[in-house]
TORLUM-138172 format. One record per residue: x, y, z of N, C-alpha, C in turn; residue in three letters. Coordinates in steps of 0.02 Angstrom, whole numbers, plus 50000, padded with zeros to 5 digits. Layout:
% TORLUM-138172
XYZXYZXYZALA ...
***
This chain:
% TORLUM-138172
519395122148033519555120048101520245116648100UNK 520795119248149521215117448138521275108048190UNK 522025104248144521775097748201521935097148265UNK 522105103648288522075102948383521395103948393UNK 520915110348354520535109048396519925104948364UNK 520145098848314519795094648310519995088348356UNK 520555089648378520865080948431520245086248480UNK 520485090948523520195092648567519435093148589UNK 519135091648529518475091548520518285083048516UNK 518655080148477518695074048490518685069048586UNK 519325072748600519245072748690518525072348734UNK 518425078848733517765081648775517005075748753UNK 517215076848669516695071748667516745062448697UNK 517135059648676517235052648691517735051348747UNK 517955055748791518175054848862517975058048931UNK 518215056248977517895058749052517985065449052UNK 518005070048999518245077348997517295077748979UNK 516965076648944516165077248946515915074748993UNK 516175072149027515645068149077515645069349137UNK 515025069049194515095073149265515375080649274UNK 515735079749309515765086249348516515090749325UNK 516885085049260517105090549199516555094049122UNK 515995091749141515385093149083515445100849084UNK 515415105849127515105110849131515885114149100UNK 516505113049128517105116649123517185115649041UNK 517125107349022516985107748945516865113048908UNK 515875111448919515715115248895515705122048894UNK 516035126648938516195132448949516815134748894UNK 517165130048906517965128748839517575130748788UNK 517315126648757517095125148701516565132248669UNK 516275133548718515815141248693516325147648694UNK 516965148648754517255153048724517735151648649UNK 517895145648648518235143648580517975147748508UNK 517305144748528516865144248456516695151048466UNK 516065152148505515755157048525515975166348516UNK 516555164648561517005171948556517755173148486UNK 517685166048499518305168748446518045166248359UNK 517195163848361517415163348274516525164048268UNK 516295169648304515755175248292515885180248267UNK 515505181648203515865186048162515285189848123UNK 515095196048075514605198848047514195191847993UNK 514705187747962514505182947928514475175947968UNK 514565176848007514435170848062514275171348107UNK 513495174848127513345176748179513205171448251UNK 513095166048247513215158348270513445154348262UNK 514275154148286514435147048243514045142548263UNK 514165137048230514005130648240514375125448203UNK 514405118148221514785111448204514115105548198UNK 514265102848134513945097948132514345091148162UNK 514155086048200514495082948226513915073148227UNK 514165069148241513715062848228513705060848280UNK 513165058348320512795054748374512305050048340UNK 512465045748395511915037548355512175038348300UNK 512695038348279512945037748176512505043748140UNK 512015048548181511465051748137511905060948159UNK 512075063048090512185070248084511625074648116UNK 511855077948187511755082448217512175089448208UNK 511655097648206512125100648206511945104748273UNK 512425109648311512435109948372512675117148361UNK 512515124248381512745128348389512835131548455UNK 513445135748420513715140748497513605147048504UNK 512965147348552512915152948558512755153548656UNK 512605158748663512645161748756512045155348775UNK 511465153548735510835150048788510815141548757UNK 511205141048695510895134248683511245127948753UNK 511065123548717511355119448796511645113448737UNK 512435112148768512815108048750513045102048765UNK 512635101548832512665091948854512875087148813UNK 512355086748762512485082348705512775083548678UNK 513175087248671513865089348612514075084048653UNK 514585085348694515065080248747514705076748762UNK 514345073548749514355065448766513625064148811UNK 513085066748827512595064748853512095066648819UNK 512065059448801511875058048741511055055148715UNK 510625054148789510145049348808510085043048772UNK 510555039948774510625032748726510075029348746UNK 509955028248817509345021748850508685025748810UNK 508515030048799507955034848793507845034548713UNK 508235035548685508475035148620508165028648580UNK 508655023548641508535016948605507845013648618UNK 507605014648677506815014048677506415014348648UNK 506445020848619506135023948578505865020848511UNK 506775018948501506875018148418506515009148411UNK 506495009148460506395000548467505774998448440UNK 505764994448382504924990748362504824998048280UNK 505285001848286504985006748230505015002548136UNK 504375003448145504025000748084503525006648035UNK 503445003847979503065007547943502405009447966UNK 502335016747955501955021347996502005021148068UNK 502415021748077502905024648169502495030748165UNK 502255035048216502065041048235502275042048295UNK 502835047148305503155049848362503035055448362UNK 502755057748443502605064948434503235065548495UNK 503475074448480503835077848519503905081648557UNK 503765081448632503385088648652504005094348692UNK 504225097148674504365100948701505205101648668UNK 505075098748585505805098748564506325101748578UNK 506445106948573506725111048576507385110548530UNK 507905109948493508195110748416508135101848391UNK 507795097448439507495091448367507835084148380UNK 508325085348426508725079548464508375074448447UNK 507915073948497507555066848492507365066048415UNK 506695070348405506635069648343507155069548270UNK 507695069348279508135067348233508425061248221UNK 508175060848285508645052848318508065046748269UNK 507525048848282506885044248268507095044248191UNK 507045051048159506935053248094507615048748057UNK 508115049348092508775045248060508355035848045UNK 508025033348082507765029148052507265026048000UNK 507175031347984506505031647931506875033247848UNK 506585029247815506865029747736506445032847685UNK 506555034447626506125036047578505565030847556UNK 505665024947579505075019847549504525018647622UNK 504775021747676504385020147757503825025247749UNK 503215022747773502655026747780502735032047867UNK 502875036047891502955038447951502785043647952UNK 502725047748033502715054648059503015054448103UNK 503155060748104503615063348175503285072148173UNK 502905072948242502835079348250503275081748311UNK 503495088248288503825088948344503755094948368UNK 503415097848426502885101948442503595106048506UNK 503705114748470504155118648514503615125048500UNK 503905128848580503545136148563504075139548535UNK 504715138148544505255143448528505255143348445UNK 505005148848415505145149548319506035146648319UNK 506395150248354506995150248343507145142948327UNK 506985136748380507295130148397506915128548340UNK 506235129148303505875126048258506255130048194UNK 506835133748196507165134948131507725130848126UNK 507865128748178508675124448188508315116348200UNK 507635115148196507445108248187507405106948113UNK 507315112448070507285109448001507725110647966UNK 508175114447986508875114447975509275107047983UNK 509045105548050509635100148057509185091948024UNK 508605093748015508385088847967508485088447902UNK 508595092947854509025095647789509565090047793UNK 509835089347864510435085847843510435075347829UNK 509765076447850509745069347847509335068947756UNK 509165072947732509115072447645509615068047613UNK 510395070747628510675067347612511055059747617UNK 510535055647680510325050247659509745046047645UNK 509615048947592508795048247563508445047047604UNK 508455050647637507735054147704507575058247648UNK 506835057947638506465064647626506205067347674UNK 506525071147710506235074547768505525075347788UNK 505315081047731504865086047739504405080547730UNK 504375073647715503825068547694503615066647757UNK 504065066947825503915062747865503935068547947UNK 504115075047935504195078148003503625084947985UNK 503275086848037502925091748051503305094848109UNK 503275102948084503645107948160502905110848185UNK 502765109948241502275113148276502425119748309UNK 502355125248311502415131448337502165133648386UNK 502145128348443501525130448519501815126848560UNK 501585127848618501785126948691501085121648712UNK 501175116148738500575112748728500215113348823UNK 499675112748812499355117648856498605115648880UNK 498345117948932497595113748942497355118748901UNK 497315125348877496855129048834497165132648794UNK 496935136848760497105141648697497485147048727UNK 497825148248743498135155148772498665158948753UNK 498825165648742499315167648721499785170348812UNK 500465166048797500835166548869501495169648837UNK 501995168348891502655169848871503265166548875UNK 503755162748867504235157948844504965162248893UNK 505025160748945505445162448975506405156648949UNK 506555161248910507205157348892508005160648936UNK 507765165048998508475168549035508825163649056UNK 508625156349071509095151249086509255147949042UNK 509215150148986509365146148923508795138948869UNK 508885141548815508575136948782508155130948802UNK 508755126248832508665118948850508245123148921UNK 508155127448938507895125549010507195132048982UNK 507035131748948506705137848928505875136948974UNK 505365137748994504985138549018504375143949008UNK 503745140149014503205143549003503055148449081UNK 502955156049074502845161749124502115163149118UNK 501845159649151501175165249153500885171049205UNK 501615171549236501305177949291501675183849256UNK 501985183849200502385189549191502275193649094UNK 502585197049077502445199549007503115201348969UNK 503455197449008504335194248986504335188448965UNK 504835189348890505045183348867504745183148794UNK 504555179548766504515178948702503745173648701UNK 503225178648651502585176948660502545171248621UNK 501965166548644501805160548619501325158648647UNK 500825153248607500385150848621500165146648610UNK 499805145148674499775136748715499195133148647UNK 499185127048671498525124548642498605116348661UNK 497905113348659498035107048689498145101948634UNK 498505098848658498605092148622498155089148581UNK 497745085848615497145082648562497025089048509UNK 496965095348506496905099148448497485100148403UNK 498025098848443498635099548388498715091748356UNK 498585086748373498515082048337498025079448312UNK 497365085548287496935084348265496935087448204UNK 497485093348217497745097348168498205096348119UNK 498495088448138498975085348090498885079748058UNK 498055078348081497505072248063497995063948105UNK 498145067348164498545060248179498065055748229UNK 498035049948229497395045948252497935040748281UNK 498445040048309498935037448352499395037148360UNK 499805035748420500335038348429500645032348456UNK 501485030748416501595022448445502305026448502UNK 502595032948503502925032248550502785041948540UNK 503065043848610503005052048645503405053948682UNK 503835058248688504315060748728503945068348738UNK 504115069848801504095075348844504425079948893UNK 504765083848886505295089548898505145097048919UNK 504635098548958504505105348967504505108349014UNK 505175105749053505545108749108504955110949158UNK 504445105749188504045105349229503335107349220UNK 503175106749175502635109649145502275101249113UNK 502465096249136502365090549097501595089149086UNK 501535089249182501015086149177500235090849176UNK 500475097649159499975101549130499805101549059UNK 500305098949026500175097348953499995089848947UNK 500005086048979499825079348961499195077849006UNK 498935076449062498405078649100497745077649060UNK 497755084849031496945086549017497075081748922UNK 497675080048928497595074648841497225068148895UNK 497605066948927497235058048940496575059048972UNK 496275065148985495525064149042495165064848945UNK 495165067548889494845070148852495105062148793UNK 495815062148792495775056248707495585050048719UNK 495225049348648495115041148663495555035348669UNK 495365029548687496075025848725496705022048631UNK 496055022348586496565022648533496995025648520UNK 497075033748545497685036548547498205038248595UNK 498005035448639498465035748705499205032048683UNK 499875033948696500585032048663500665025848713UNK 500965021648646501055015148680501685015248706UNK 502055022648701502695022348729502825029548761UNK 503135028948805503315037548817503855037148880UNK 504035043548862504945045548890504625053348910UNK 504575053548972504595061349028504865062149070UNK 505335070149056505715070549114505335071549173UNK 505695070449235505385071449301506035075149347UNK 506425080149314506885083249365506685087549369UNK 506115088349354505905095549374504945092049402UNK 505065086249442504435086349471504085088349535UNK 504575092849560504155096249619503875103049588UNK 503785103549523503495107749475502765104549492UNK 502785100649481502175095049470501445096649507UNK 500915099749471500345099949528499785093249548UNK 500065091149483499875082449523500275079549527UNK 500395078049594501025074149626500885065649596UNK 500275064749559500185054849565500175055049506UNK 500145058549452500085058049375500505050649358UNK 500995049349369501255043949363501165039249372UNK 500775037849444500325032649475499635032849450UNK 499425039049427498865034749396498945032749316UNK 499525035149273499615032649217499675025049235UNK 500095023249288500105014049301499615013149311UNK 499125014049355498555010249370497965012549327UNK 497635016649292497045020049270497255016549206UNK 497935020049183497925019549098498425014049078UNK 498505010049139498825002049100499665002549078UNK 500135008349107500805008449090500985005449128UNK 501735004049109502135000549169502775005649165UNK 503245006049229503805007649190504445003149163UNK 504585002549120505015001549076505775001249098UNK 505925007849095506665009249133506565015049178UNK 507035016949206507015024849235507845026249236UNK 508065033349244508605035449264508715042849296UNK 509065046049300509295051849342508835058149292UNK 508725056849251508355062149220507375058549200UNK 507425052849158506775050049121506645046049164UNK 505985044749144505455038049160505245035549074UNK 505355029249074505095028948995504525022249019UNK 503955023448996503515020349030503155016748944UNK 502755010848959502605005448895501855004848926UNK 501555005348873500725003648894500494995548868UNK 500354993948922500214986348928499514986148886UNK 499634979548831498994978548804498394977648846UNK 
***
C-alpha cells in the first residue's frame, strides 16, 4: 500500500470524511480502490487489517460486506457497556454476528489466564469464516482464542427450521426469508437449545443484530429460560422495529423481567437487569 493511500485511509477513518452524510461517498472510494483495482485470481477479496478499540480488526472489500466501521462508526457507547464489569468467566453471547465485531471487541479483553466464553451465533458460513479468521489475530496477544470463542452456525429462531438468509442488501443487512426459496439455506433453532448445546448456564452480557427479526429470536428464550439465565446485560438494535410483531417486547422486558434502560441511541437500546 502505497503512503497516499495510507494518509487517505487514515482521513476517512479519523475525520468528518467517515462520518454522516460523507460515510457512504467514503465508503464507495474505498471499495472501488481496493475492490476493483487490487482483486485479482490470488486475491480474490482484498482486505486490510486495521485497529479499533486498540483491538486488530480485519475488514474486507468486497460488493456486500458493510464498511461503517472501517471509517469510523465504531459503536464505542455499546462496546464500552458491554466491556464494563468483564471478569473471570464473562459469558457473552452474540446473536446475529455477522464477521465478529462485537465479539472481538469482548474477546480483545480476555487473556490466557481468564476463565471466559463468547458465543457468537451467525447463519451466514461465510461471516463465521471471517469470525475466526479475525480472531487468529488476537493469538498474537496471548489470546488463546479457540479457548474462549464458539462459532454457532444458525439463525436463532422460535423452532427448528430449515429457511433462507436473504443477503441482496448485503451482509450487514442480511435477513431471514421465509416466504421465498432464495438466498442461502440455513437453519433456525432456539436459543435455550443452542445454549444448551454449549453447556452455558448464564449469560452476564448479549447483543442482538438481526435486522428485525429480534424479537422473534429472543421472545420465545424469555417465556421458556429460567430467570438464572436471563442476561444481566444486553445491546438490541431497534432500527428496524416496525419489523417488530410485538410492538411492547421492550416494555415488558422493563416491567415483567426487571431491566432498565441503561443508555439508548440512533441505532441500540442497551438495557441492565436490575437485581
Amino acid at each position: 500500500m502505497s503512503l497516499f493511500e495510507k494518509l487517505v485511509i487514515l482521513l476517512i477513518r479519523n475525520t468528518f470524511l467517515g462520518r454522516g452524510f460523507f460515510r457512504k461517498y467514503s465508503i464507495h472510494f474505498l471499495k472501488s480502490q481496493f475492490l476493483e483495482k487490487r482483486t485479482s485470481p490470488s486475491n480474490p477479496t482484498p482486505s486490510l487489517v486495521v485497529r479499533v478499540h486498540n483491538t486488530p480488526f480485519k475488514f474486507y472489500f468486497d460488493k456486500l460486506s458493510n464498511l461503517s466501521k472501517f471509517v469510523g462508526k465504531d459503536d464505542k457507547e455499546e462496546i464500552e457497556f458491554l466491556q464494563a464489569g468483564i471478569q473471570d468467566g464473562f459469558v457473552f453471547i452474540d446473536i446475529g454476528a455477522n464477521n465478529g465485531f462485537y465479539s472481538q471487541m469482548i474477546l480483545s479483553q480476555m487473556n490466557s489466564n481468564k476463565q471466559g466464553t463468547i458465543l457468537s451465533i451467525e447463519p451466514n458460513p461465510l461471516m463465521c469464516e471471517r469470525i475466526r479468521e479475525n480472531v487468529e489475530l488476537l493469538d498474537k496477544k496471548n489470546i488463546k482464542s479457540n479457548k474462549h470463542i464458539h462459532v454457532a452456525n444458525f439463525a436463532v429462531g422460535k423452532n427448528n427450521k430449515d429457511v433462507f438468509l436473504d443477503t441482496s442488501s448485503g451482509f450487514g443487512q442480511a435477513c431471514i426469508n421465509e416466504s421465498t426459496n432464495t438466498g442461502i439455506p440455513v437453519k433456525t433453532k432456539p436459543l435455550i437449545e443452542i445454549l444448551q448445546a454449549y453447556s452455558i448456564v448464564k449469560i452476564d452480557a448479549l447483543k442482538i443484530d438481526v435486522e428485525g427479526y429480534e424479537v422473534d429470536a429472543l421472545a420465545p428464550f424469555f417465556e421458556t429460560a429460567p430467570i438464572e439465565l436471563l442476561p444481566k446485560k444486553i445491546v438490541i438494535e431497534y432500527t428496524h422495529k416496525d419489523k417488530w410483531k410485538d410492538k411492547d417486547f421492550i416494555d415488558r422486558l422493563l416491567s415483567k423481567y426487571n431491566y432498565a434502560i441503561s443508555e439508548r441511541n440512533n441505532s441500540n437500546l442497551m438495557l441492565s437487569k436490575n437485581a
